[in-house]
C-alpha positions in Angstrom: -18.2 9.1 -18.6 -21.2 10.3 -16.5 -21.9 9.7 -12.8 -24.6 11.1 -10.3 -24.3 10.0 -6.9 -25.9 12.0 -4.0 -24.7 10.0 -1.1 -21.4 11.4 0.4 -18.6 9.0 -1.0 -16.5 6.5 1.9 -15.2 3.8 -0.5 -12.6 3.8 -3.0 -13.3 2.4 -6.4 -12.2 2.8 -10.0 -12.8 5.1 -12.3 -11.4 6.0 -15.6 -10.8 8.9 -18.3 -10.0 9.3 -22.2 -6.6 10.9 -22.9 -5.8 11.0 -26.7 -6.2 7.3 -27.6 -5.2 5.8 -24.0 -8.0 5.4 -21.5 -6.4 6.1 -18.0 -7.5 4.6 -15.3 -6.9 6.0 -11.5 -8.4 4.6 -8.0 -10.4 7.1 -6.1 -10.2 7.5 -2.3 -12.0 9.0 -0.1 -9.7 11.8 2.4 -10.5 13.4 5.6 -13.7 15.4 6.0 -13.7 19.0 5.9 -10.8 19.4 3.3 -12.4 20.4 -0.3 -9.2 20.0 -2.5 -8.7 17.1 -4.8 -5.2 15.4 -4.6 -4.0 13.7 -7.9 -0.9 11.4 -7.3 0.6 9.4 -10.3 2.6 6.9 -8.4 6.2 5.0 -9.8 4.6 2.0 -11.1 2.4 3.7 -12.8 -0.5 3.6 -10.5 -2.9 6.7 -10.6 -4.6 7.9 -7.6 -7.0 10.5 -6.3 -7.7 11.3 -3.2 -11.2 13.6 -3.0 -13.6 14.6 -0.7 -16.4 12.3 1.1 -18.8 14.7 -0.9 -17.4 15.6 -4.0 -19.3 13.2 -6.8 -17.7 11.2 -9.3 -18.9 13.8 -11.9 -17.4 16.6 -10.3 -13.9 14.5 -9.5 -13.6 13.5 -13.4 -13.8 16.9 -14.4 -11.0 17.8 -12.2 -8.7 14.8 -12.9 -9.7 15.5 -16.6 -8.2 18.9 -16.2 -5.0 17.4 -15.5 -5.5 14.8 -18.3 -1.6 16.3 -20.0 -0.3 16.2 -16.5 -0.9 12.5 -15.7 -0.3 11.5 -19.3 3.5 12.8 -19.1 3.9 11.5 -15.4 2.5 7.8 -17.0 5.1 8.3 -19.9 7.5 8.9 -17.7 7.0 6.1 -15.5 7.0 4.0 -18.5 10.1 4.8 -20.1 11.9 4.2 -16.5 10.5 0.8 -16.2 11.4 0.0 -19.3 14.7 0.1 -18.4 14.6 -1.5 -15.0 15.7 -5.3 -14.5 14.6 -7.4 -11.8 18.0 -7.8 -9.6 20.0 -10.9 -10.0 22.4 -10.1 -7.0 25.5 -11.1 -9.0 28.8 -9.3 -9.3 28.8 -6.8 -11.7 25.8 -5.2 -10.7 25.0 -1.9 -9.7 23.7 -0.9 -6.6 23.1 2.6 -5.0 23.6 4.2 -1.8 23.4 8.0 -0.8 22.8 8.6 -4.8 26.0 7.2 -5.6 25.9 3.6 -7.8 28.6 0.8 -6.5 29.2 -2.4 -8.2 28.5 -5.7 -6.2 31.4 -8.1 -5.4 30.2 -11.5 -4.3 32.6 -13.6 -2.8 31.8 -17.1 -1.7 34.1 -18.1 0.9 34.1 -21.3 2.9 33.7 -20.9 6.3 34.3 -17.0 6.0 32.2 -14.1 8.3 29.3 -13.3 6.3 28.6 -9.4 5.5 29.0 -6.8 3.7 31.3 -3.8 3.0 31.6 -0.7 1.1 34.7 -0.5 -0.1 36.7 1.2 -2.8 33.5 2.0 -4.8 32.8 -1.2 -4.6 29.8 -3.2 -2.3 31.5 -6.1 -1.1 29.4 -9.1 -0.3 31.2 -12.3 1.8 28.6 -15.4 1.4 29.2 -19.0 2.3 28.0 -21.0 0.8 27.1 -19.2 -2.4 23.6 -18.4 -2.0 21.5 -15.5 -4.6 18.5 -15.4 -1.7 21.5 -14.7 1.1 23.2 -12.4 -0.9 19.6 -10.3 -1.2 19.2 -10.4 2.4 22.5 -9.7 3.6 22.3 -6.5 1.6 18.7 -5.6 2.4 19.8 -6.1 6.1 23.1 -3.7 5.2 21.2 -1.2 4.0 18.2 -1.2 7.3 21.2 -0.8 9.3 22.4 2.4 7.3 19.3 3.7 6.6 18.8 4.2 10.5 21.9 5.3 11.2 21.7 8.2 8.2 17.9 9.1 8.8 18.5 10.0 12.7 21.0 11.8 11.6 19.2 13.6 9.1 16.3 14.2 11.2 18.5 15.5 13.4 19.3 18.5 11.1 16.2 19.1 9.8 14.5 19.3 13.2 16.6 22.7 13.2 14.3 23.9 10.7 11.3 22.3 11.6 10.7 25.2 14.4 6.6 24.2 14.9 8.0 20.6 15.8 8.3 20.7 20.1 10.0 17.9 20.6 12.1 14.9 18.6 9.1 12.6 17.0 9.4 9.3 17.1 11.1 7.4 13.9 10.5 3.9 12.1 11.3 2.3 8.9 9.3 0.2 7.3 9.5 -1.1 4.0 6.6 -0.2 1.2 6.2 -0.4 -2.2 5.2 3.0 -3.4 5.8 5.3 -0.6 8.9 7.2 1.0 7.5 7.9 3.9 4.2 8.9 6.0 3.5 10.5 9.3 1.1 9.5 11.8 -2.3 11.6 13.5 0.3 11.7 16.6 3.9 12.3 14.7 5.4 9.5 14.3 7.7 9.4 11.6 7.9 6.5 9.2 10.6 6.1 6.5 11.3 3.2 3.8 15.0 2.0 4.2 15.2 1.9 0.6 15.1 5.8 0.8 18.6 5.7 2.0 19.9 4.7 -2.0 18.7 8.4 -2.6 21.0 11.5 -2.5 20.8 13.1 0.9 19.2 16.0 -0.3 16.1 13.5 -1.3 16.2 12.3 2.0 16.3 15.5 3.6 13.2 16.5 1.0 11.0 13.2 2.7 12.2 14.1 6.3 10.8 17.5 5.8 7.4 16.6 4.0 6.6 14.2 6.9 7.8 17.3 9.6 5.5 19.4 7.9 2.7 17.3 7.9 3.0 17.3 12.1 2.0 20.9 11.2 -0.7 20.2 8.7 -1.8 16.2 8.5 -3.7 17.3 5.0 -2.0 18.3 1.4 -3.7 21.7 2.1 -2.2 25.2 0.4 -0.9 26.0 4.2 1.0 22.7 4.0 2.8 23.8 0.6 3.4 27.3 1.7 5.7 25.9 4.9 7.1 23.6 2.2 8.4 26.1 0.3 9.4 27.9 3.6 11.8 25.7 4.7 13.4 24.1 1.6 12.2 26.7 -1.9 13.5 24.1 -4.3 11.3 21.0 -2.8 9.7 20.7 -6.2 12.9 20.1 -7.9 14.4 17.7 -5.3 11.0 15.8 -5.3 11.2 15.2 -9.4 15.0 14.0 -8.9 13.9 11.6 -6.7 10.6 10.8 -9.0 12.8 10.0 -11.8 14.8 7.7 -10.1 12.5 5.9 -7.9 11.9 2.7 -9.8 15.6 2.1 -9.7 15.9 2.5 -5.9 12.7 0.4 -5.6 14.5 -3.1 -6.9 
């Protein structure tokens, strides 16, 4: 494929690339002006993006995602194989749910005129409906795990804050739930983090916390943002592909 475009680049659109026999597709975006380096993310539904500069041309940004044409290729593979093994929840008993990075079976129990909740309790996520209801049981437990997720990410920041020596004061904190992303942080510093995060092992969360402290530092992906990376935690890379490989799970 061959592009020439002389106008600096503000829009994203679609472009695509041959791998083998696959033709891969990705979504290019345009990122802050004044950074030069290309940023290739292969998200867990498969989604491939790349975030390039304003005055990088198409050409130029298919022979760098080109480049790393095996890279995506085994992320997509990956990707694959884990959503080929991921069913859509029922909310039943019997089913597995995780929290901290530990799985617990779901107990429903519909009881007439009972207090409606849940517990965790002896390995076991205990769910109290009444009437039996597959829509309350969902939201009982997505409301369960908001409330924990707060509770375990302030605490968590709390810690990490102690490494996170450029960061002046406590930044604010929010969870919001996305689709694709763990967590983001604003021009200003505020913190944002996906409840669902909170089905992770703490040493995940602890990996997200510090990504967004670091980007408080350094908004961009630059080389000075992956240097204090490896500063304060040295084995992020290995943390971040636990958590990559199990993403799709902790997504449903």
């Amino acid at each position: 494929m061959s592009v020439t475009i002389h106008k600096p680049i503000k829009s994203s659109h679609t472009l695509s690339f041959n791998y083998g026999d696959e033709q891969i597709f990705f979504e290019r975006l345009p990122r802050s002006e004044g950074i030069n380096r290309i940023l290739i993310k292969v998200r867990p539904d498969c989604r491939v993006e790349v975030v390039a500069p304003a005055q990088s041309d198409d050409a130029e940004v298919l022979a760098a995602v080109k480049k790393r044409g095996r890279w995506i290729y085994q992320q997509l593979r990956d990707f694959r194989a884990q959503l080929a093994h991921v069913t859509p929840r029922k909310y039943v008993s019997g089913e597995s749910h995780y929290y901290l990075g530990k799985q617990y079976l779901l107990k429903v129990m519909a009881t007439p005129d009972a207090v409606q909740g849940v517990k965790l309790l002896r390995g076991k996520l205990e769910v109290t409906v009444s009437p039996k209801s597959t829509e309350k049981v969902r939201q009982l437990l997505t409301d369960w795990y908001k409330v924990h997720a707060k509770e375990v990410f302030a605490k968590r920041l709390d810690v990490m804050l102690g490494q996170a020596l450029w960061v002046s004061q406590r930044p604010p904190l929010r969870m919001l739930t996305m689709q694709t992303q763990w967590g983001s942080c604003s021009p200003k510093g505020r913190l944002t983090l996906n409840p669902h995060l909170v089905k992770a092992p703490r040493e995940c969360i602890d990996y997200v916390i510090l990504h967004e402290l670091c980007h408080i530092a350094e908004h961009n992906h630059s080389e000075r943002f992956y240097r204090l990376m490896k500063q304060v935690m040295p084995e992020w890379e290995r943390i971040k592909k636990r958590l990559d490989e199990m993403a799709m799970r902790y997504f449903v």
